[in-house]
N, C-alpha and C positions, 0 to 999 in steps of 0.2 A: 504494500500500500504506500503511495508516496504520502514523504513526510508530514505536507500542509495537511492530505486528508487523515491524516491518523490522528495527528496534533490538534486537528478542529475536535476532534472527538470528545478532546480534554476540555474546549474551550467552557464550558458550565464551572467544571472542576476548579480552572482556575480563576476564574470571576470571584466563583465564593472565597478563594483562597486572598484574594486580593483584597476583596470585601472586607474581610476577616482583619487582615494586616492594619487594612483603614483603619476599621474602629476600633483599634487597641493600638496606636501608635504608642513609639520609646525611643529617646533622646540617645545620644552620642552613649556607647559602652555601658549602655544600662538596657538593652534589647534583650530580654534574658527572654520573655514569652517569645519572639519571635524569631531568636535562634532555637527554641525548645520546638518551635512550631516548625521550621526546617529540619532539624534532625528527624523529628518522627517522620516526616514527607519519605525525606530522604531513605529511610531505612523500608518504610513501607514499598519506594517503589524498588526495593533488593541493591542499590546499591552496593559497591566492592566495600567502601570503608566510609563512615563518618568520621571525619579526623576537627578536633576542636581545640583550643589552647591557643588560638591566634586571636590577640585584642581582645581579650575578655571574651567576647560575645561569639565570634568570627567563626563560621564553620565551613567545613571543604567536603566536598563531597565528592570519593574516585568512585568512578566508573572504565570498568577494562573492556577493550573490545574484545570482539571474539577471534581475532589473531593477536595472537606475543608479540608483542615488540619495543623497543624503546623510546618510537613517538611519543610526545604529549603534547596537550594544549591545554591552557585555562581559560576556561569562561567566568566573568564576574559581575555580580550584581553588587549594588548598594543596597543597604537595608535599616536604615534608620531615620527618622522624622525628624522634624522641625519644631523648634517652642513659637508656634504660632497661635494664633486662637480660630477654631476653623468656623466658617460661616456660610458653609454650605446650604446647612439643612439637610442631607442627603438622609437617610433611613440610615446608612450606614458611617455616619459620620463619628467622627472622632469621641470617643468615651473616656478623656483625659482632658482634662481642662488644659487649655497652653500647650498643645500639643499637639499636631494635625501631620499627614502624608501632603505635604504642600508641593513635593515635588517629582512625585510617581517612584520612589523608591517601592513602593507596597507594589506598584504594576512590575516595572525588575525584576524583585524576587517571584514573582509568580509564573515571568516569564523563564524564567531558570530552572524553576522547578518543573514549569509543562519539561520544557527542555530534557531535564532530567530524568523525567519519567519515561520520555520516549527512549531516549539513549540506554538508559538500563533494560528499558520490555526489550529493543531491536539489538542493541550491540553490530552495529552493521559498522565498525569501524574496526582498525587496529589500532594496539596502541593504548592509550591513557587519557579520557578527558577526564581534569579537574574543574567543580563547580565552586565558584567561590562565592563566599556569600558572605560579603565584606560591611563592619560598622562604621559608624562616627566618618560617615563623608562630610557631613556638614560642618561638624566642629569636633577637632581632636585629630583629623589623619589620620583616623581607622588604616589607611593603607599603605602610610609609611610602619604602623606598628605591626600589621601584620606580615610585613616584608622584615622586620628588625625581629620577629618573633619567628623567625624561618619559613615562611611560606615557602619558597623555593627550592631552600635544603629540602623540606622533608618531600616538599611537592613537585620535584623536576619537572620543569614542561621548556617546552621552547619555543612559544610564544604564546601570549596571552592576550585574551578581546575585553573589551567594554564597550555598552553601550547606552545611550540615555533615550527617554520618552522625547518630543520635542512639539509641543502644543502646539504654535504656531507655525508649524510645517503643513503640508497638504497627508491626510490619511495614507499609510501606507507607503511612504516614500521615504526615502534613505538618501543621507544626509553624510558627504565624506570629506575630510581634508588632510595632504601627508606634508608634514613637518610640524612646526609650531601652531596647534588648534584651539589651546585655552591656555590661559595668560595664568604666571607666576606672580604669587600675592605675598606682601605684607602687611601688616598689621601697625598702623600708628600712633602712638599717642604721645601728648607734651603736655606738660607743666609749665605754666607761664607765673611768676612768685613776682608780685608788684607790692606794692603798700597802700591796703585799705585807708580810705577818710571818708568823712562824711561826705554823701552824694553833690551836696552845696558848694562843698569847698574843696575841690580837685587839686588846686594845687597845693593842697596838703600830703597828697598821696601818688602814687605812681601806679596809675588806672592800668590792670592788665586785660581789663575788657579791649582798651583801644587799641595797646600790643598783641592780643590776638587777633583782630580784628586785620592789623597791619601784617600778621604773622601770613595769615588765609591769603591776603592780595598778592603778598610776597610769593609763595611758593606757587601760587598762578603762572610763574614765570619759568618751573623749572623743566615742565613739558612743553609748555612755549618759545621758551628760550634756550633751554640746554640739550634737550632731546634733538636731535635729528629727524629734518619731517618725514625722512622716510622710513622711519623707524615708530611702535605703537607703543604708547603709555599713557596711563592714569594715577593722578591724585588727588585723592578726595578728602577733605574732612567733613566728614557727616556727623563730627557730634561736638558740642561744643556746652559745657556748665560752667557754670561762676556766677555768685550771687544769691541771693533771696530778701533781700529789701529792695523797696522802688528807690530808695531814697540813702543807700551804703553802699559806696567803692568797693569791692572784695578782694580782698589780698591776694587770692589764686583765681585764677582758670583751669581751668581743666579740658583736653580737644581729642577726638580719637578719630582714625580715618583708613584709607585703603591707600594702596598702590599695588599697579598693577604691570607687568613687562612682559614682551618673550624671551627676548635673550639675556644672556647675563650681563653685559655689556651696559646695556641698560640698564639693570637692576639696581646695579655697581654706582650708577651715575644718579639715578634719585636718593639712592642710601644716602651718599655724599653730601647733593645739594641741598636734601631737607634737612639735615642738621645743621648744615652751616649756615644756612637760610632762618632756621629755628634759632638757633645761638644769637646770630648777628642783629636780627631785628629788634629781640627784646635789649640785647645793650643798648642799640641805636636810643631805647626810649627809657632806659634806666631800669629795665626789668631784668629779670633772672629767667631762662629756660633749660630744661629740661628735654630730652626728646627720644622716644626709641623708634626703631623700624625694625620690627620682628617678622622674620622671613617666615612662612607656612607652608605651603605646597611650590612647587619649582613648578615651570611652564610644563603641560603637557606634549609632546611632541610624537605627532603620528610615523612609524615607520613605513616606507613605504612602499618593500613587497609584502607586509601584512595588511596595509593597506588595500592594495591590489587585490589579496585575498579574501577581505573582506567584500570587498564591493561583488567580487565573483559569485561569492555564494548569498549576497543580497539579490542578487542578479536574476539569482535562481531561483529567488521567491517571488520575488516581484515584479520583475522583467526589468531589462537594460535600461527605457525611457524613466523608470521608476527611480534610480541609481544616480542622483546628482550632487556634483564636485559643492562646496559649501561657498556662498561668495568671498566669505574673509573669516579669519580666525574671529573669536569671542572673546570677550573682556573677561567673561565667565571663569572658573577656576574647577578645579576635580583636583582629587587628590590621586584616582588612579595614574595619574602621574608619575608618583612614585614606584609602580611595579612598571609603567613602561621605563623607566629609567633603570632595572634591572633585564627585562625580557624585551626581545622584539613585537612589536602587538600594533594593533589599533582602535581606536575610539573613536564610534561612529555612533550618527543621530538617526531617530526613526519617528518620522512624522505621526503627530498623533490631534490635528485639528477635529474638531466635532461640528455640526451646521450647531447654529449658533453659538452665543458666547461659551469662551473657552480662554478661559484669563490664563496669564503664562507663572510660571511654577515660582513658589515663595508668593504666592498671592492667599488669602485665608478664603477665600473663595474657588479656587485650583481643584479640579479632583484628572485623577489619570485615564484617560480612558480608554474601557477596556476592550475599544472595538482591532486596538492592538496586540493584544494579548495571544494569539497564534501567532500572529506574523513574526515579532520577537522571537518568538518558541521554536519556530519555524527556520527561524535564523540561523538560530545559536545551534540547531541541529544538523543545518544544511555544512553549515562553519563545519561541525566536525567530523561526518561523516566524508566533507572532501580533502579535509586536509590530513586526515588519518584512511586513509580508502584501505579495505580489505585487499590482501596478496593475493593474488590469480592463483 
């Protein structure tokens, strides 16, 4: 039976499965129901070995085919939510207050599991697929820790896929790019230390509201003016406190924000400028600053015969017209970055628009939808029955 029609068979199975995941979301390394809810999957549909001890939560699931050999490949899902508040309304919405699938991780895992069910009942491969069913995408780099916790020692493969939902794509289309796909992030924040006076009499004190205020304009200048326009970056400060009288100066500020890069080149160069940008300005006005730039996931970077690979066996489910190049990399961030920085692999999108609204993901209103949930399944199956093919 080919793959798609056997895999549609599941398609109920795993709606509920997905369902399920929804209304009981769990935060970064704290998914204990929803690694417990994979492991039983997993053993149910006879898998070779459930193997766990990677990121707290993190479980792998081998499947052998039915010829010996030393191929392998990993497949990986995300599997943890967001501290959102979700606003659905759905029958199956979130039963965790501050806590919702905002970003189709629950659709992922479910595609992995259809996946994995088919691959254990068929075994029509040789070889070694590993299911990875990786935590803490969102916050913490579930996937640097489970690379630091030996994911690869114990689980040899030689190349490894990821894939995401992508809302505002057209149904059932795939979505590729090989080299630099999603941008390397850090993490910002400063301390601006002035001297509070009353709000009347300013030149009593050294107002840090106006030095941050000069601090934000200043660093406006360092992807405008120091970046290379042919090169892409972001920085942001998106948060800014200090204060709680209408009417008192406050001695601190407080600011936190993003940056974002592909290559290291760059990275190197906003490190640089926002601190010396941060330091300089508040002297310039008699303040004190503070300042860090905490690096978090490195740029994702697609390789480009697994690239190729993948788009073939997308190819294969959804025909050629279906299979299109991405126009530009995303400002966006993943952390399965860090296993492509160990294995060759690629990260690819799969459209998942609905007729009407279909807000795009980290919205409290977002849900995944699961008129993708074969085609995924369908993927990740096709992935490895071509790139592990039975010996003649």
């Amino acid at each position: 039976m080919p793959i798609q029609n056997r895999i549609a068979e599941f398609e109920a199975d795993m709606t509920a499965w997905r369902r399920d995941l929804h209304l009981h979301p769990e935060l970064a390394f704290a998914e204990h129901r929803t690694g417990a809810m994979i492991q039983a999957k997993l053993r149910e549909f006879g898998v070779d070995e459930v193997l766990t001890g990677f990121a707290v939560t993190g479980v792998v699931g081998v499947i052998r085919g039915r010829d010996a050999c030393a191929d392998a490949i990993g497949l990986r899902a995300d599997i943890d939510a967001l501290p959102i508040l979700e606003e659905t309304g759905l029958p199956y919405a979130s039963s965790v207050p501050g806590v919702m699938h905002a970003c189709g991780h629950d659709g992922h895992t479910a595609m992995l599991l259809g996946a994995a069910r088919y691959l254990a009942e068929t075994r029509n491969f040789a070889g070694t697929v590993y299911v990875i069913f990786q935590p803490a995408e969102e916050q913490g780099g579930g996937g640097e820790v489970m690379v630091k916790d030996g994911l690869f020692a114990r689980c040899p493969m030689d190349r490894v896929f990821g894939l995401h939902n992508a809302p505002g794509d057209p149904l059932g289309t795939f979505n590729w790019r090989v080299g630099p796909t999603m941008a390397a992030v850090a993490n910002l924040s400063i301390a601006v230390k002035g001297k509070g006076a009353h709000g009347a009499q300013p030149h009593n004190g050294v107002d840090p509201i106006v030095v941050s205020g000069a601090i934000v304009s200043a660093l406006q200048s360092v992807v405008a003016r120091n970046v290379r326009p042919t090169e892409s970056a972001v920085l942001t400060i998106a948060e800014i406190k200090g204060g709680n009288a209408f009417n008192v100066i406050p001695s601190e500020v407080t600011m936190r924000g993003t940056a974002r890069w592909f290559t290291p080149v760059v990275g190197d160069l906003l490190e640089e400028n926002f601190g010396r940008i941060v330091r300089a300005t508040a002297e310039a006005y008699g303040a004190e600053a503070t300042s860090t730039f905490a690096r978090t996931y490195p740029a994702l970077v697609n390789e480009e015969e697994s690239t190729a690979l993948a788009c073939r066996a997308a190819e294969a489910v959804v025909g050629t017209g279906r299979v299109l190049p991405m126009d530009q990399p995303t400002m966006g961030a993943e952390d399965f970055s860090f296993m492509l920085n160990e294995r060759p692999g690629s990260y690819i999108m799969l459209g998942a628009a609905r007729d009407g609204e279909n807000p795009q993901v980290h919205h409290p209103a977002y849900d995944f939808n699961d008129a993708v949930l074969t085609t995924g399944a369908a993927y990740w199956a096709t992935l490895a029955e071509q790139l592990l093919p039975r010996r003649a």
